[in-house]
C-alpha positions in Angstrom: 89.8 76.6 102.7 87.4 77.9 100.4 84.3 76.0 101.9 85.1 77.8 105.2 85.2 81.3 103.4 82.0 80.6 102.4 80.1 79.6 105.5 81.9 82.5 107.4 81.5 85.1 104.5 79.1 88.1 105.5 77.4 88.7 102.6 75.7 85.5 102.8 73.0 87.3 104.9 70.7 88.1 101.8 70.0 83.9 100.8 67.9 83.4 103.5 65.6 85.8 101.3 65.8 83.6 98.2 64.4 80.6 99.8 61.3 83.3 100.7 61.3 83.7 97.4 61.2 80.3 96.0 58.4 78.7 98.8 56.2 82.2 97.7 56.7 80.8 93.8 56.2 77.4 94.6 52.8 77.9 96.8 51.7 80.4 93.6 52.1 77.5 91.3 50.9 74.8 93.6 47.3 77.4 93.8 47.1 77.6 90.1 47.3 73.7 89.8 45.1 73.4 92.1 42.5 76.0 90.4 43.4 74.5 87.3 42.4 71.3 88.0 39.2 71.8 90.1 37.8 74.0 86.9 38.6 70.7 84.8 36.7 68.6 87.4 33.9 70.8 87.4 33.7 71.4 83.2 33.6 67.8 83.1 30.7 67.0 85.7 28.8 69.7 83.8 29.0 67.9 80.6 28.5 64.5 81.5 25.2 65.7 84.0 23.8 67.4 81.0 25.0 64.1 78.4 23.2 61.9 81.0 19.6 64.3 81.2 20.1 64.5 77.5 19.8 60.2 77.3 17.2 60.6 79.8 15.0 63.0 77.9 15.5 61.5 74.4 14.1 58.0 76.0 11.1 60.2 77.3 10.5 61.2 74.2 10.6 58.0 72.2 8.2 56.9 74.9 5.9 59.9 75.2 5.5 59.3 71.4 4.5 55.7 71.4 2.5 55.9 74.1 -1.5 54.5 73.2 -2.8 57.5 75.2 -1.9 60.1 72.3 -1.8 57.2 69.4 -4.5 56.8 66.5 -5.8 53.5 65.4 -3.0 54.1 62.9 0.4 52.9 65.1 3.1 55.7 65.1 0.9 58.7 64.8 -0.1 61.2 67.3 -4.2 61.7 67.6 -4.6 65.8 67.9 -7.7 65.1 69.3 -5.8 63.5 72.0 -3.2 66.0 72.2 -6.4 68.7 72.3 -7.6 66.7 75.4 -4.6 66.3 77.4 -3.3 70.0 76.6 -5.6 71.9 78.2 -5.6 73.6 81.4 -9.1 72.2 82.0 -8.3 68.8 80.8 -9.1 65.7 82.6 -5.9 65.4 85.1 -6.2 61.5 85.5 -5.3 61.3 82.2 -2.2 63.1 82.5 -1.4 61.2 85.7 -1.7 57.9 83.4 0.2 59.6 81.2 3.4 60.9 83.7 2.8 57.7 86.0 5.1 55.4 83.6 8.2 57.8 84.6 10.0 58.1 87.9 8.4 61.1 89.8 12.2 62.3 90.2 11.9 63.7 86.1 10.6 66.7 85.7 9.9 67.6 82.5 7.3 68.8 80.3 6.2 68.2 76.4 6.0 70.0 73.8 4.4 69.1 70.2 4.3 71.2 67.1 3.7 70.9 63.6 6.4 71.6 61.2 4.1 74.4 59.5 4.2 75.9 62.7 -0.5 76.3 62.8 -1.0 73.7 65.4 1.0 73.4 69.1 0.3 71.4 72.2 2.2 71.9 75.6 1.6 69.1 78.4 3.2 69.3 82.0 2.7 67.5 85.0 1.0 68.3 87.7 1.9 70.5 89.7 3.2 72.9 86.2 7.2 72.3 85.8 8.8 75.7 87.0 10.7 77.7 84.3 14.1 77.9 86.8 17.1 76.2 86.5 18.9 74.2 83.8 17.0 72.8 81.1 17.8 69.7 78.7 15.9 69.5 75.6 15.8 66.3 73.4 13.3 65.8 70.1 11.9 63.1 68.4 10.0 63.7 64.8 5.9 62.4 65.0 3.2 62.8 62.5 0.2 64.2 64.2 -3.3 63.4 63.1 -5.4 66.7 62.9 -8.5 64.5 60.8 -9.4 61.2 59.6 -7.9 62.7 55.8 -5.1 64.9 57.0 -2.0 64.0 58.9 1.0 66.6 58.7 4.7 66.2 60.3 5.8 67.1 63.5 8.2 67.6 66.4 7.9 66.1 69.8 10.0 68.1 72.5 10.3 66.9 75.9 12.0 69.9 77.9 13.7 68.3 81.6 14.3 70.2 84.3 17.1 69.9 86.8 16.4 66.6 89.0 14.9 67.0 92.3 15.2 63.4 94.4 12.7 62.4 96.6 
């Protein structure tokens, strides 16, 4: 007797109104979830596109620095001579080209070398220059530079990468 109080009861009209009220609570936390985890996913591509440049522009830089182009007759140490030729805007570009040509046309990057003391710095980019926009990964490797046949001094190699462009 009780059940059929309660299905015929009149004030039963307001619980249509609750089940409003829990679907509305239910979409709102379904939305957050949802916002939630599509931050996470994109935090984490973030990190592991710039982790992956990162490897990428450390290995240029190991190879940048023991490449012969830039060596002395002394193995492991940068020739500034070198550096002086392939620095400069007027410099002879088929050298650079030799230089870039050992790395997938898809990095772009550019070098930077500078001594420790800070008196001496060389910037090389490929052709055509590497625009300032977008994200940048930096990775360093120490070198000793070669100013003279008496006089070496310590220094830092810096390869800076751009975004990738595919082609």
């Amino acid at each position: 007797m009780t059940m059929y109080l309660f299905i015929n009861d009149e004030r039963g009209v307001l619980e249509p109104h609750n089940d409003l009220f829990a679907t509305a609570l239910l979409v709102i936390g379904f939305v957050v979830f949802a916002a939630i985890m599509s931050k996470t996913y994109l935090t984490y591509d973030e990190h592991s596109f710039a982790l992956e440049n990162y490897e990428d522009a450390s290995r240029i830089a190991q190879a940048v620095a023991s490449d012969e182009l830039l060596q002395t007759t002394h193995p492991g140490v940068l020739s500034a001579s070198a550096l002086d030729r392939i620095s400069t805007p007027a410099s002879d570009v088929h050298v650079r080209d030799i230089l870039f040509s050992s790395f997938s046309s898809n990095f772009q990057f550019s070098v930077e070398i500078t001594t420790d003391d800070g008196k001496h710095q060389w910037t090389i980019e490929q052709i055509p220059a590497v625009t300032s926009s977008g994200d940048v990964i930096a990775a360093s490797v120490p070198v000793v530079i070669e100013l003279n046949p008496v006089e070496s001094v310590a220094g830092i190699l810096t390869v800076k990468m751009r975004n990738r462009k595919w082609i």
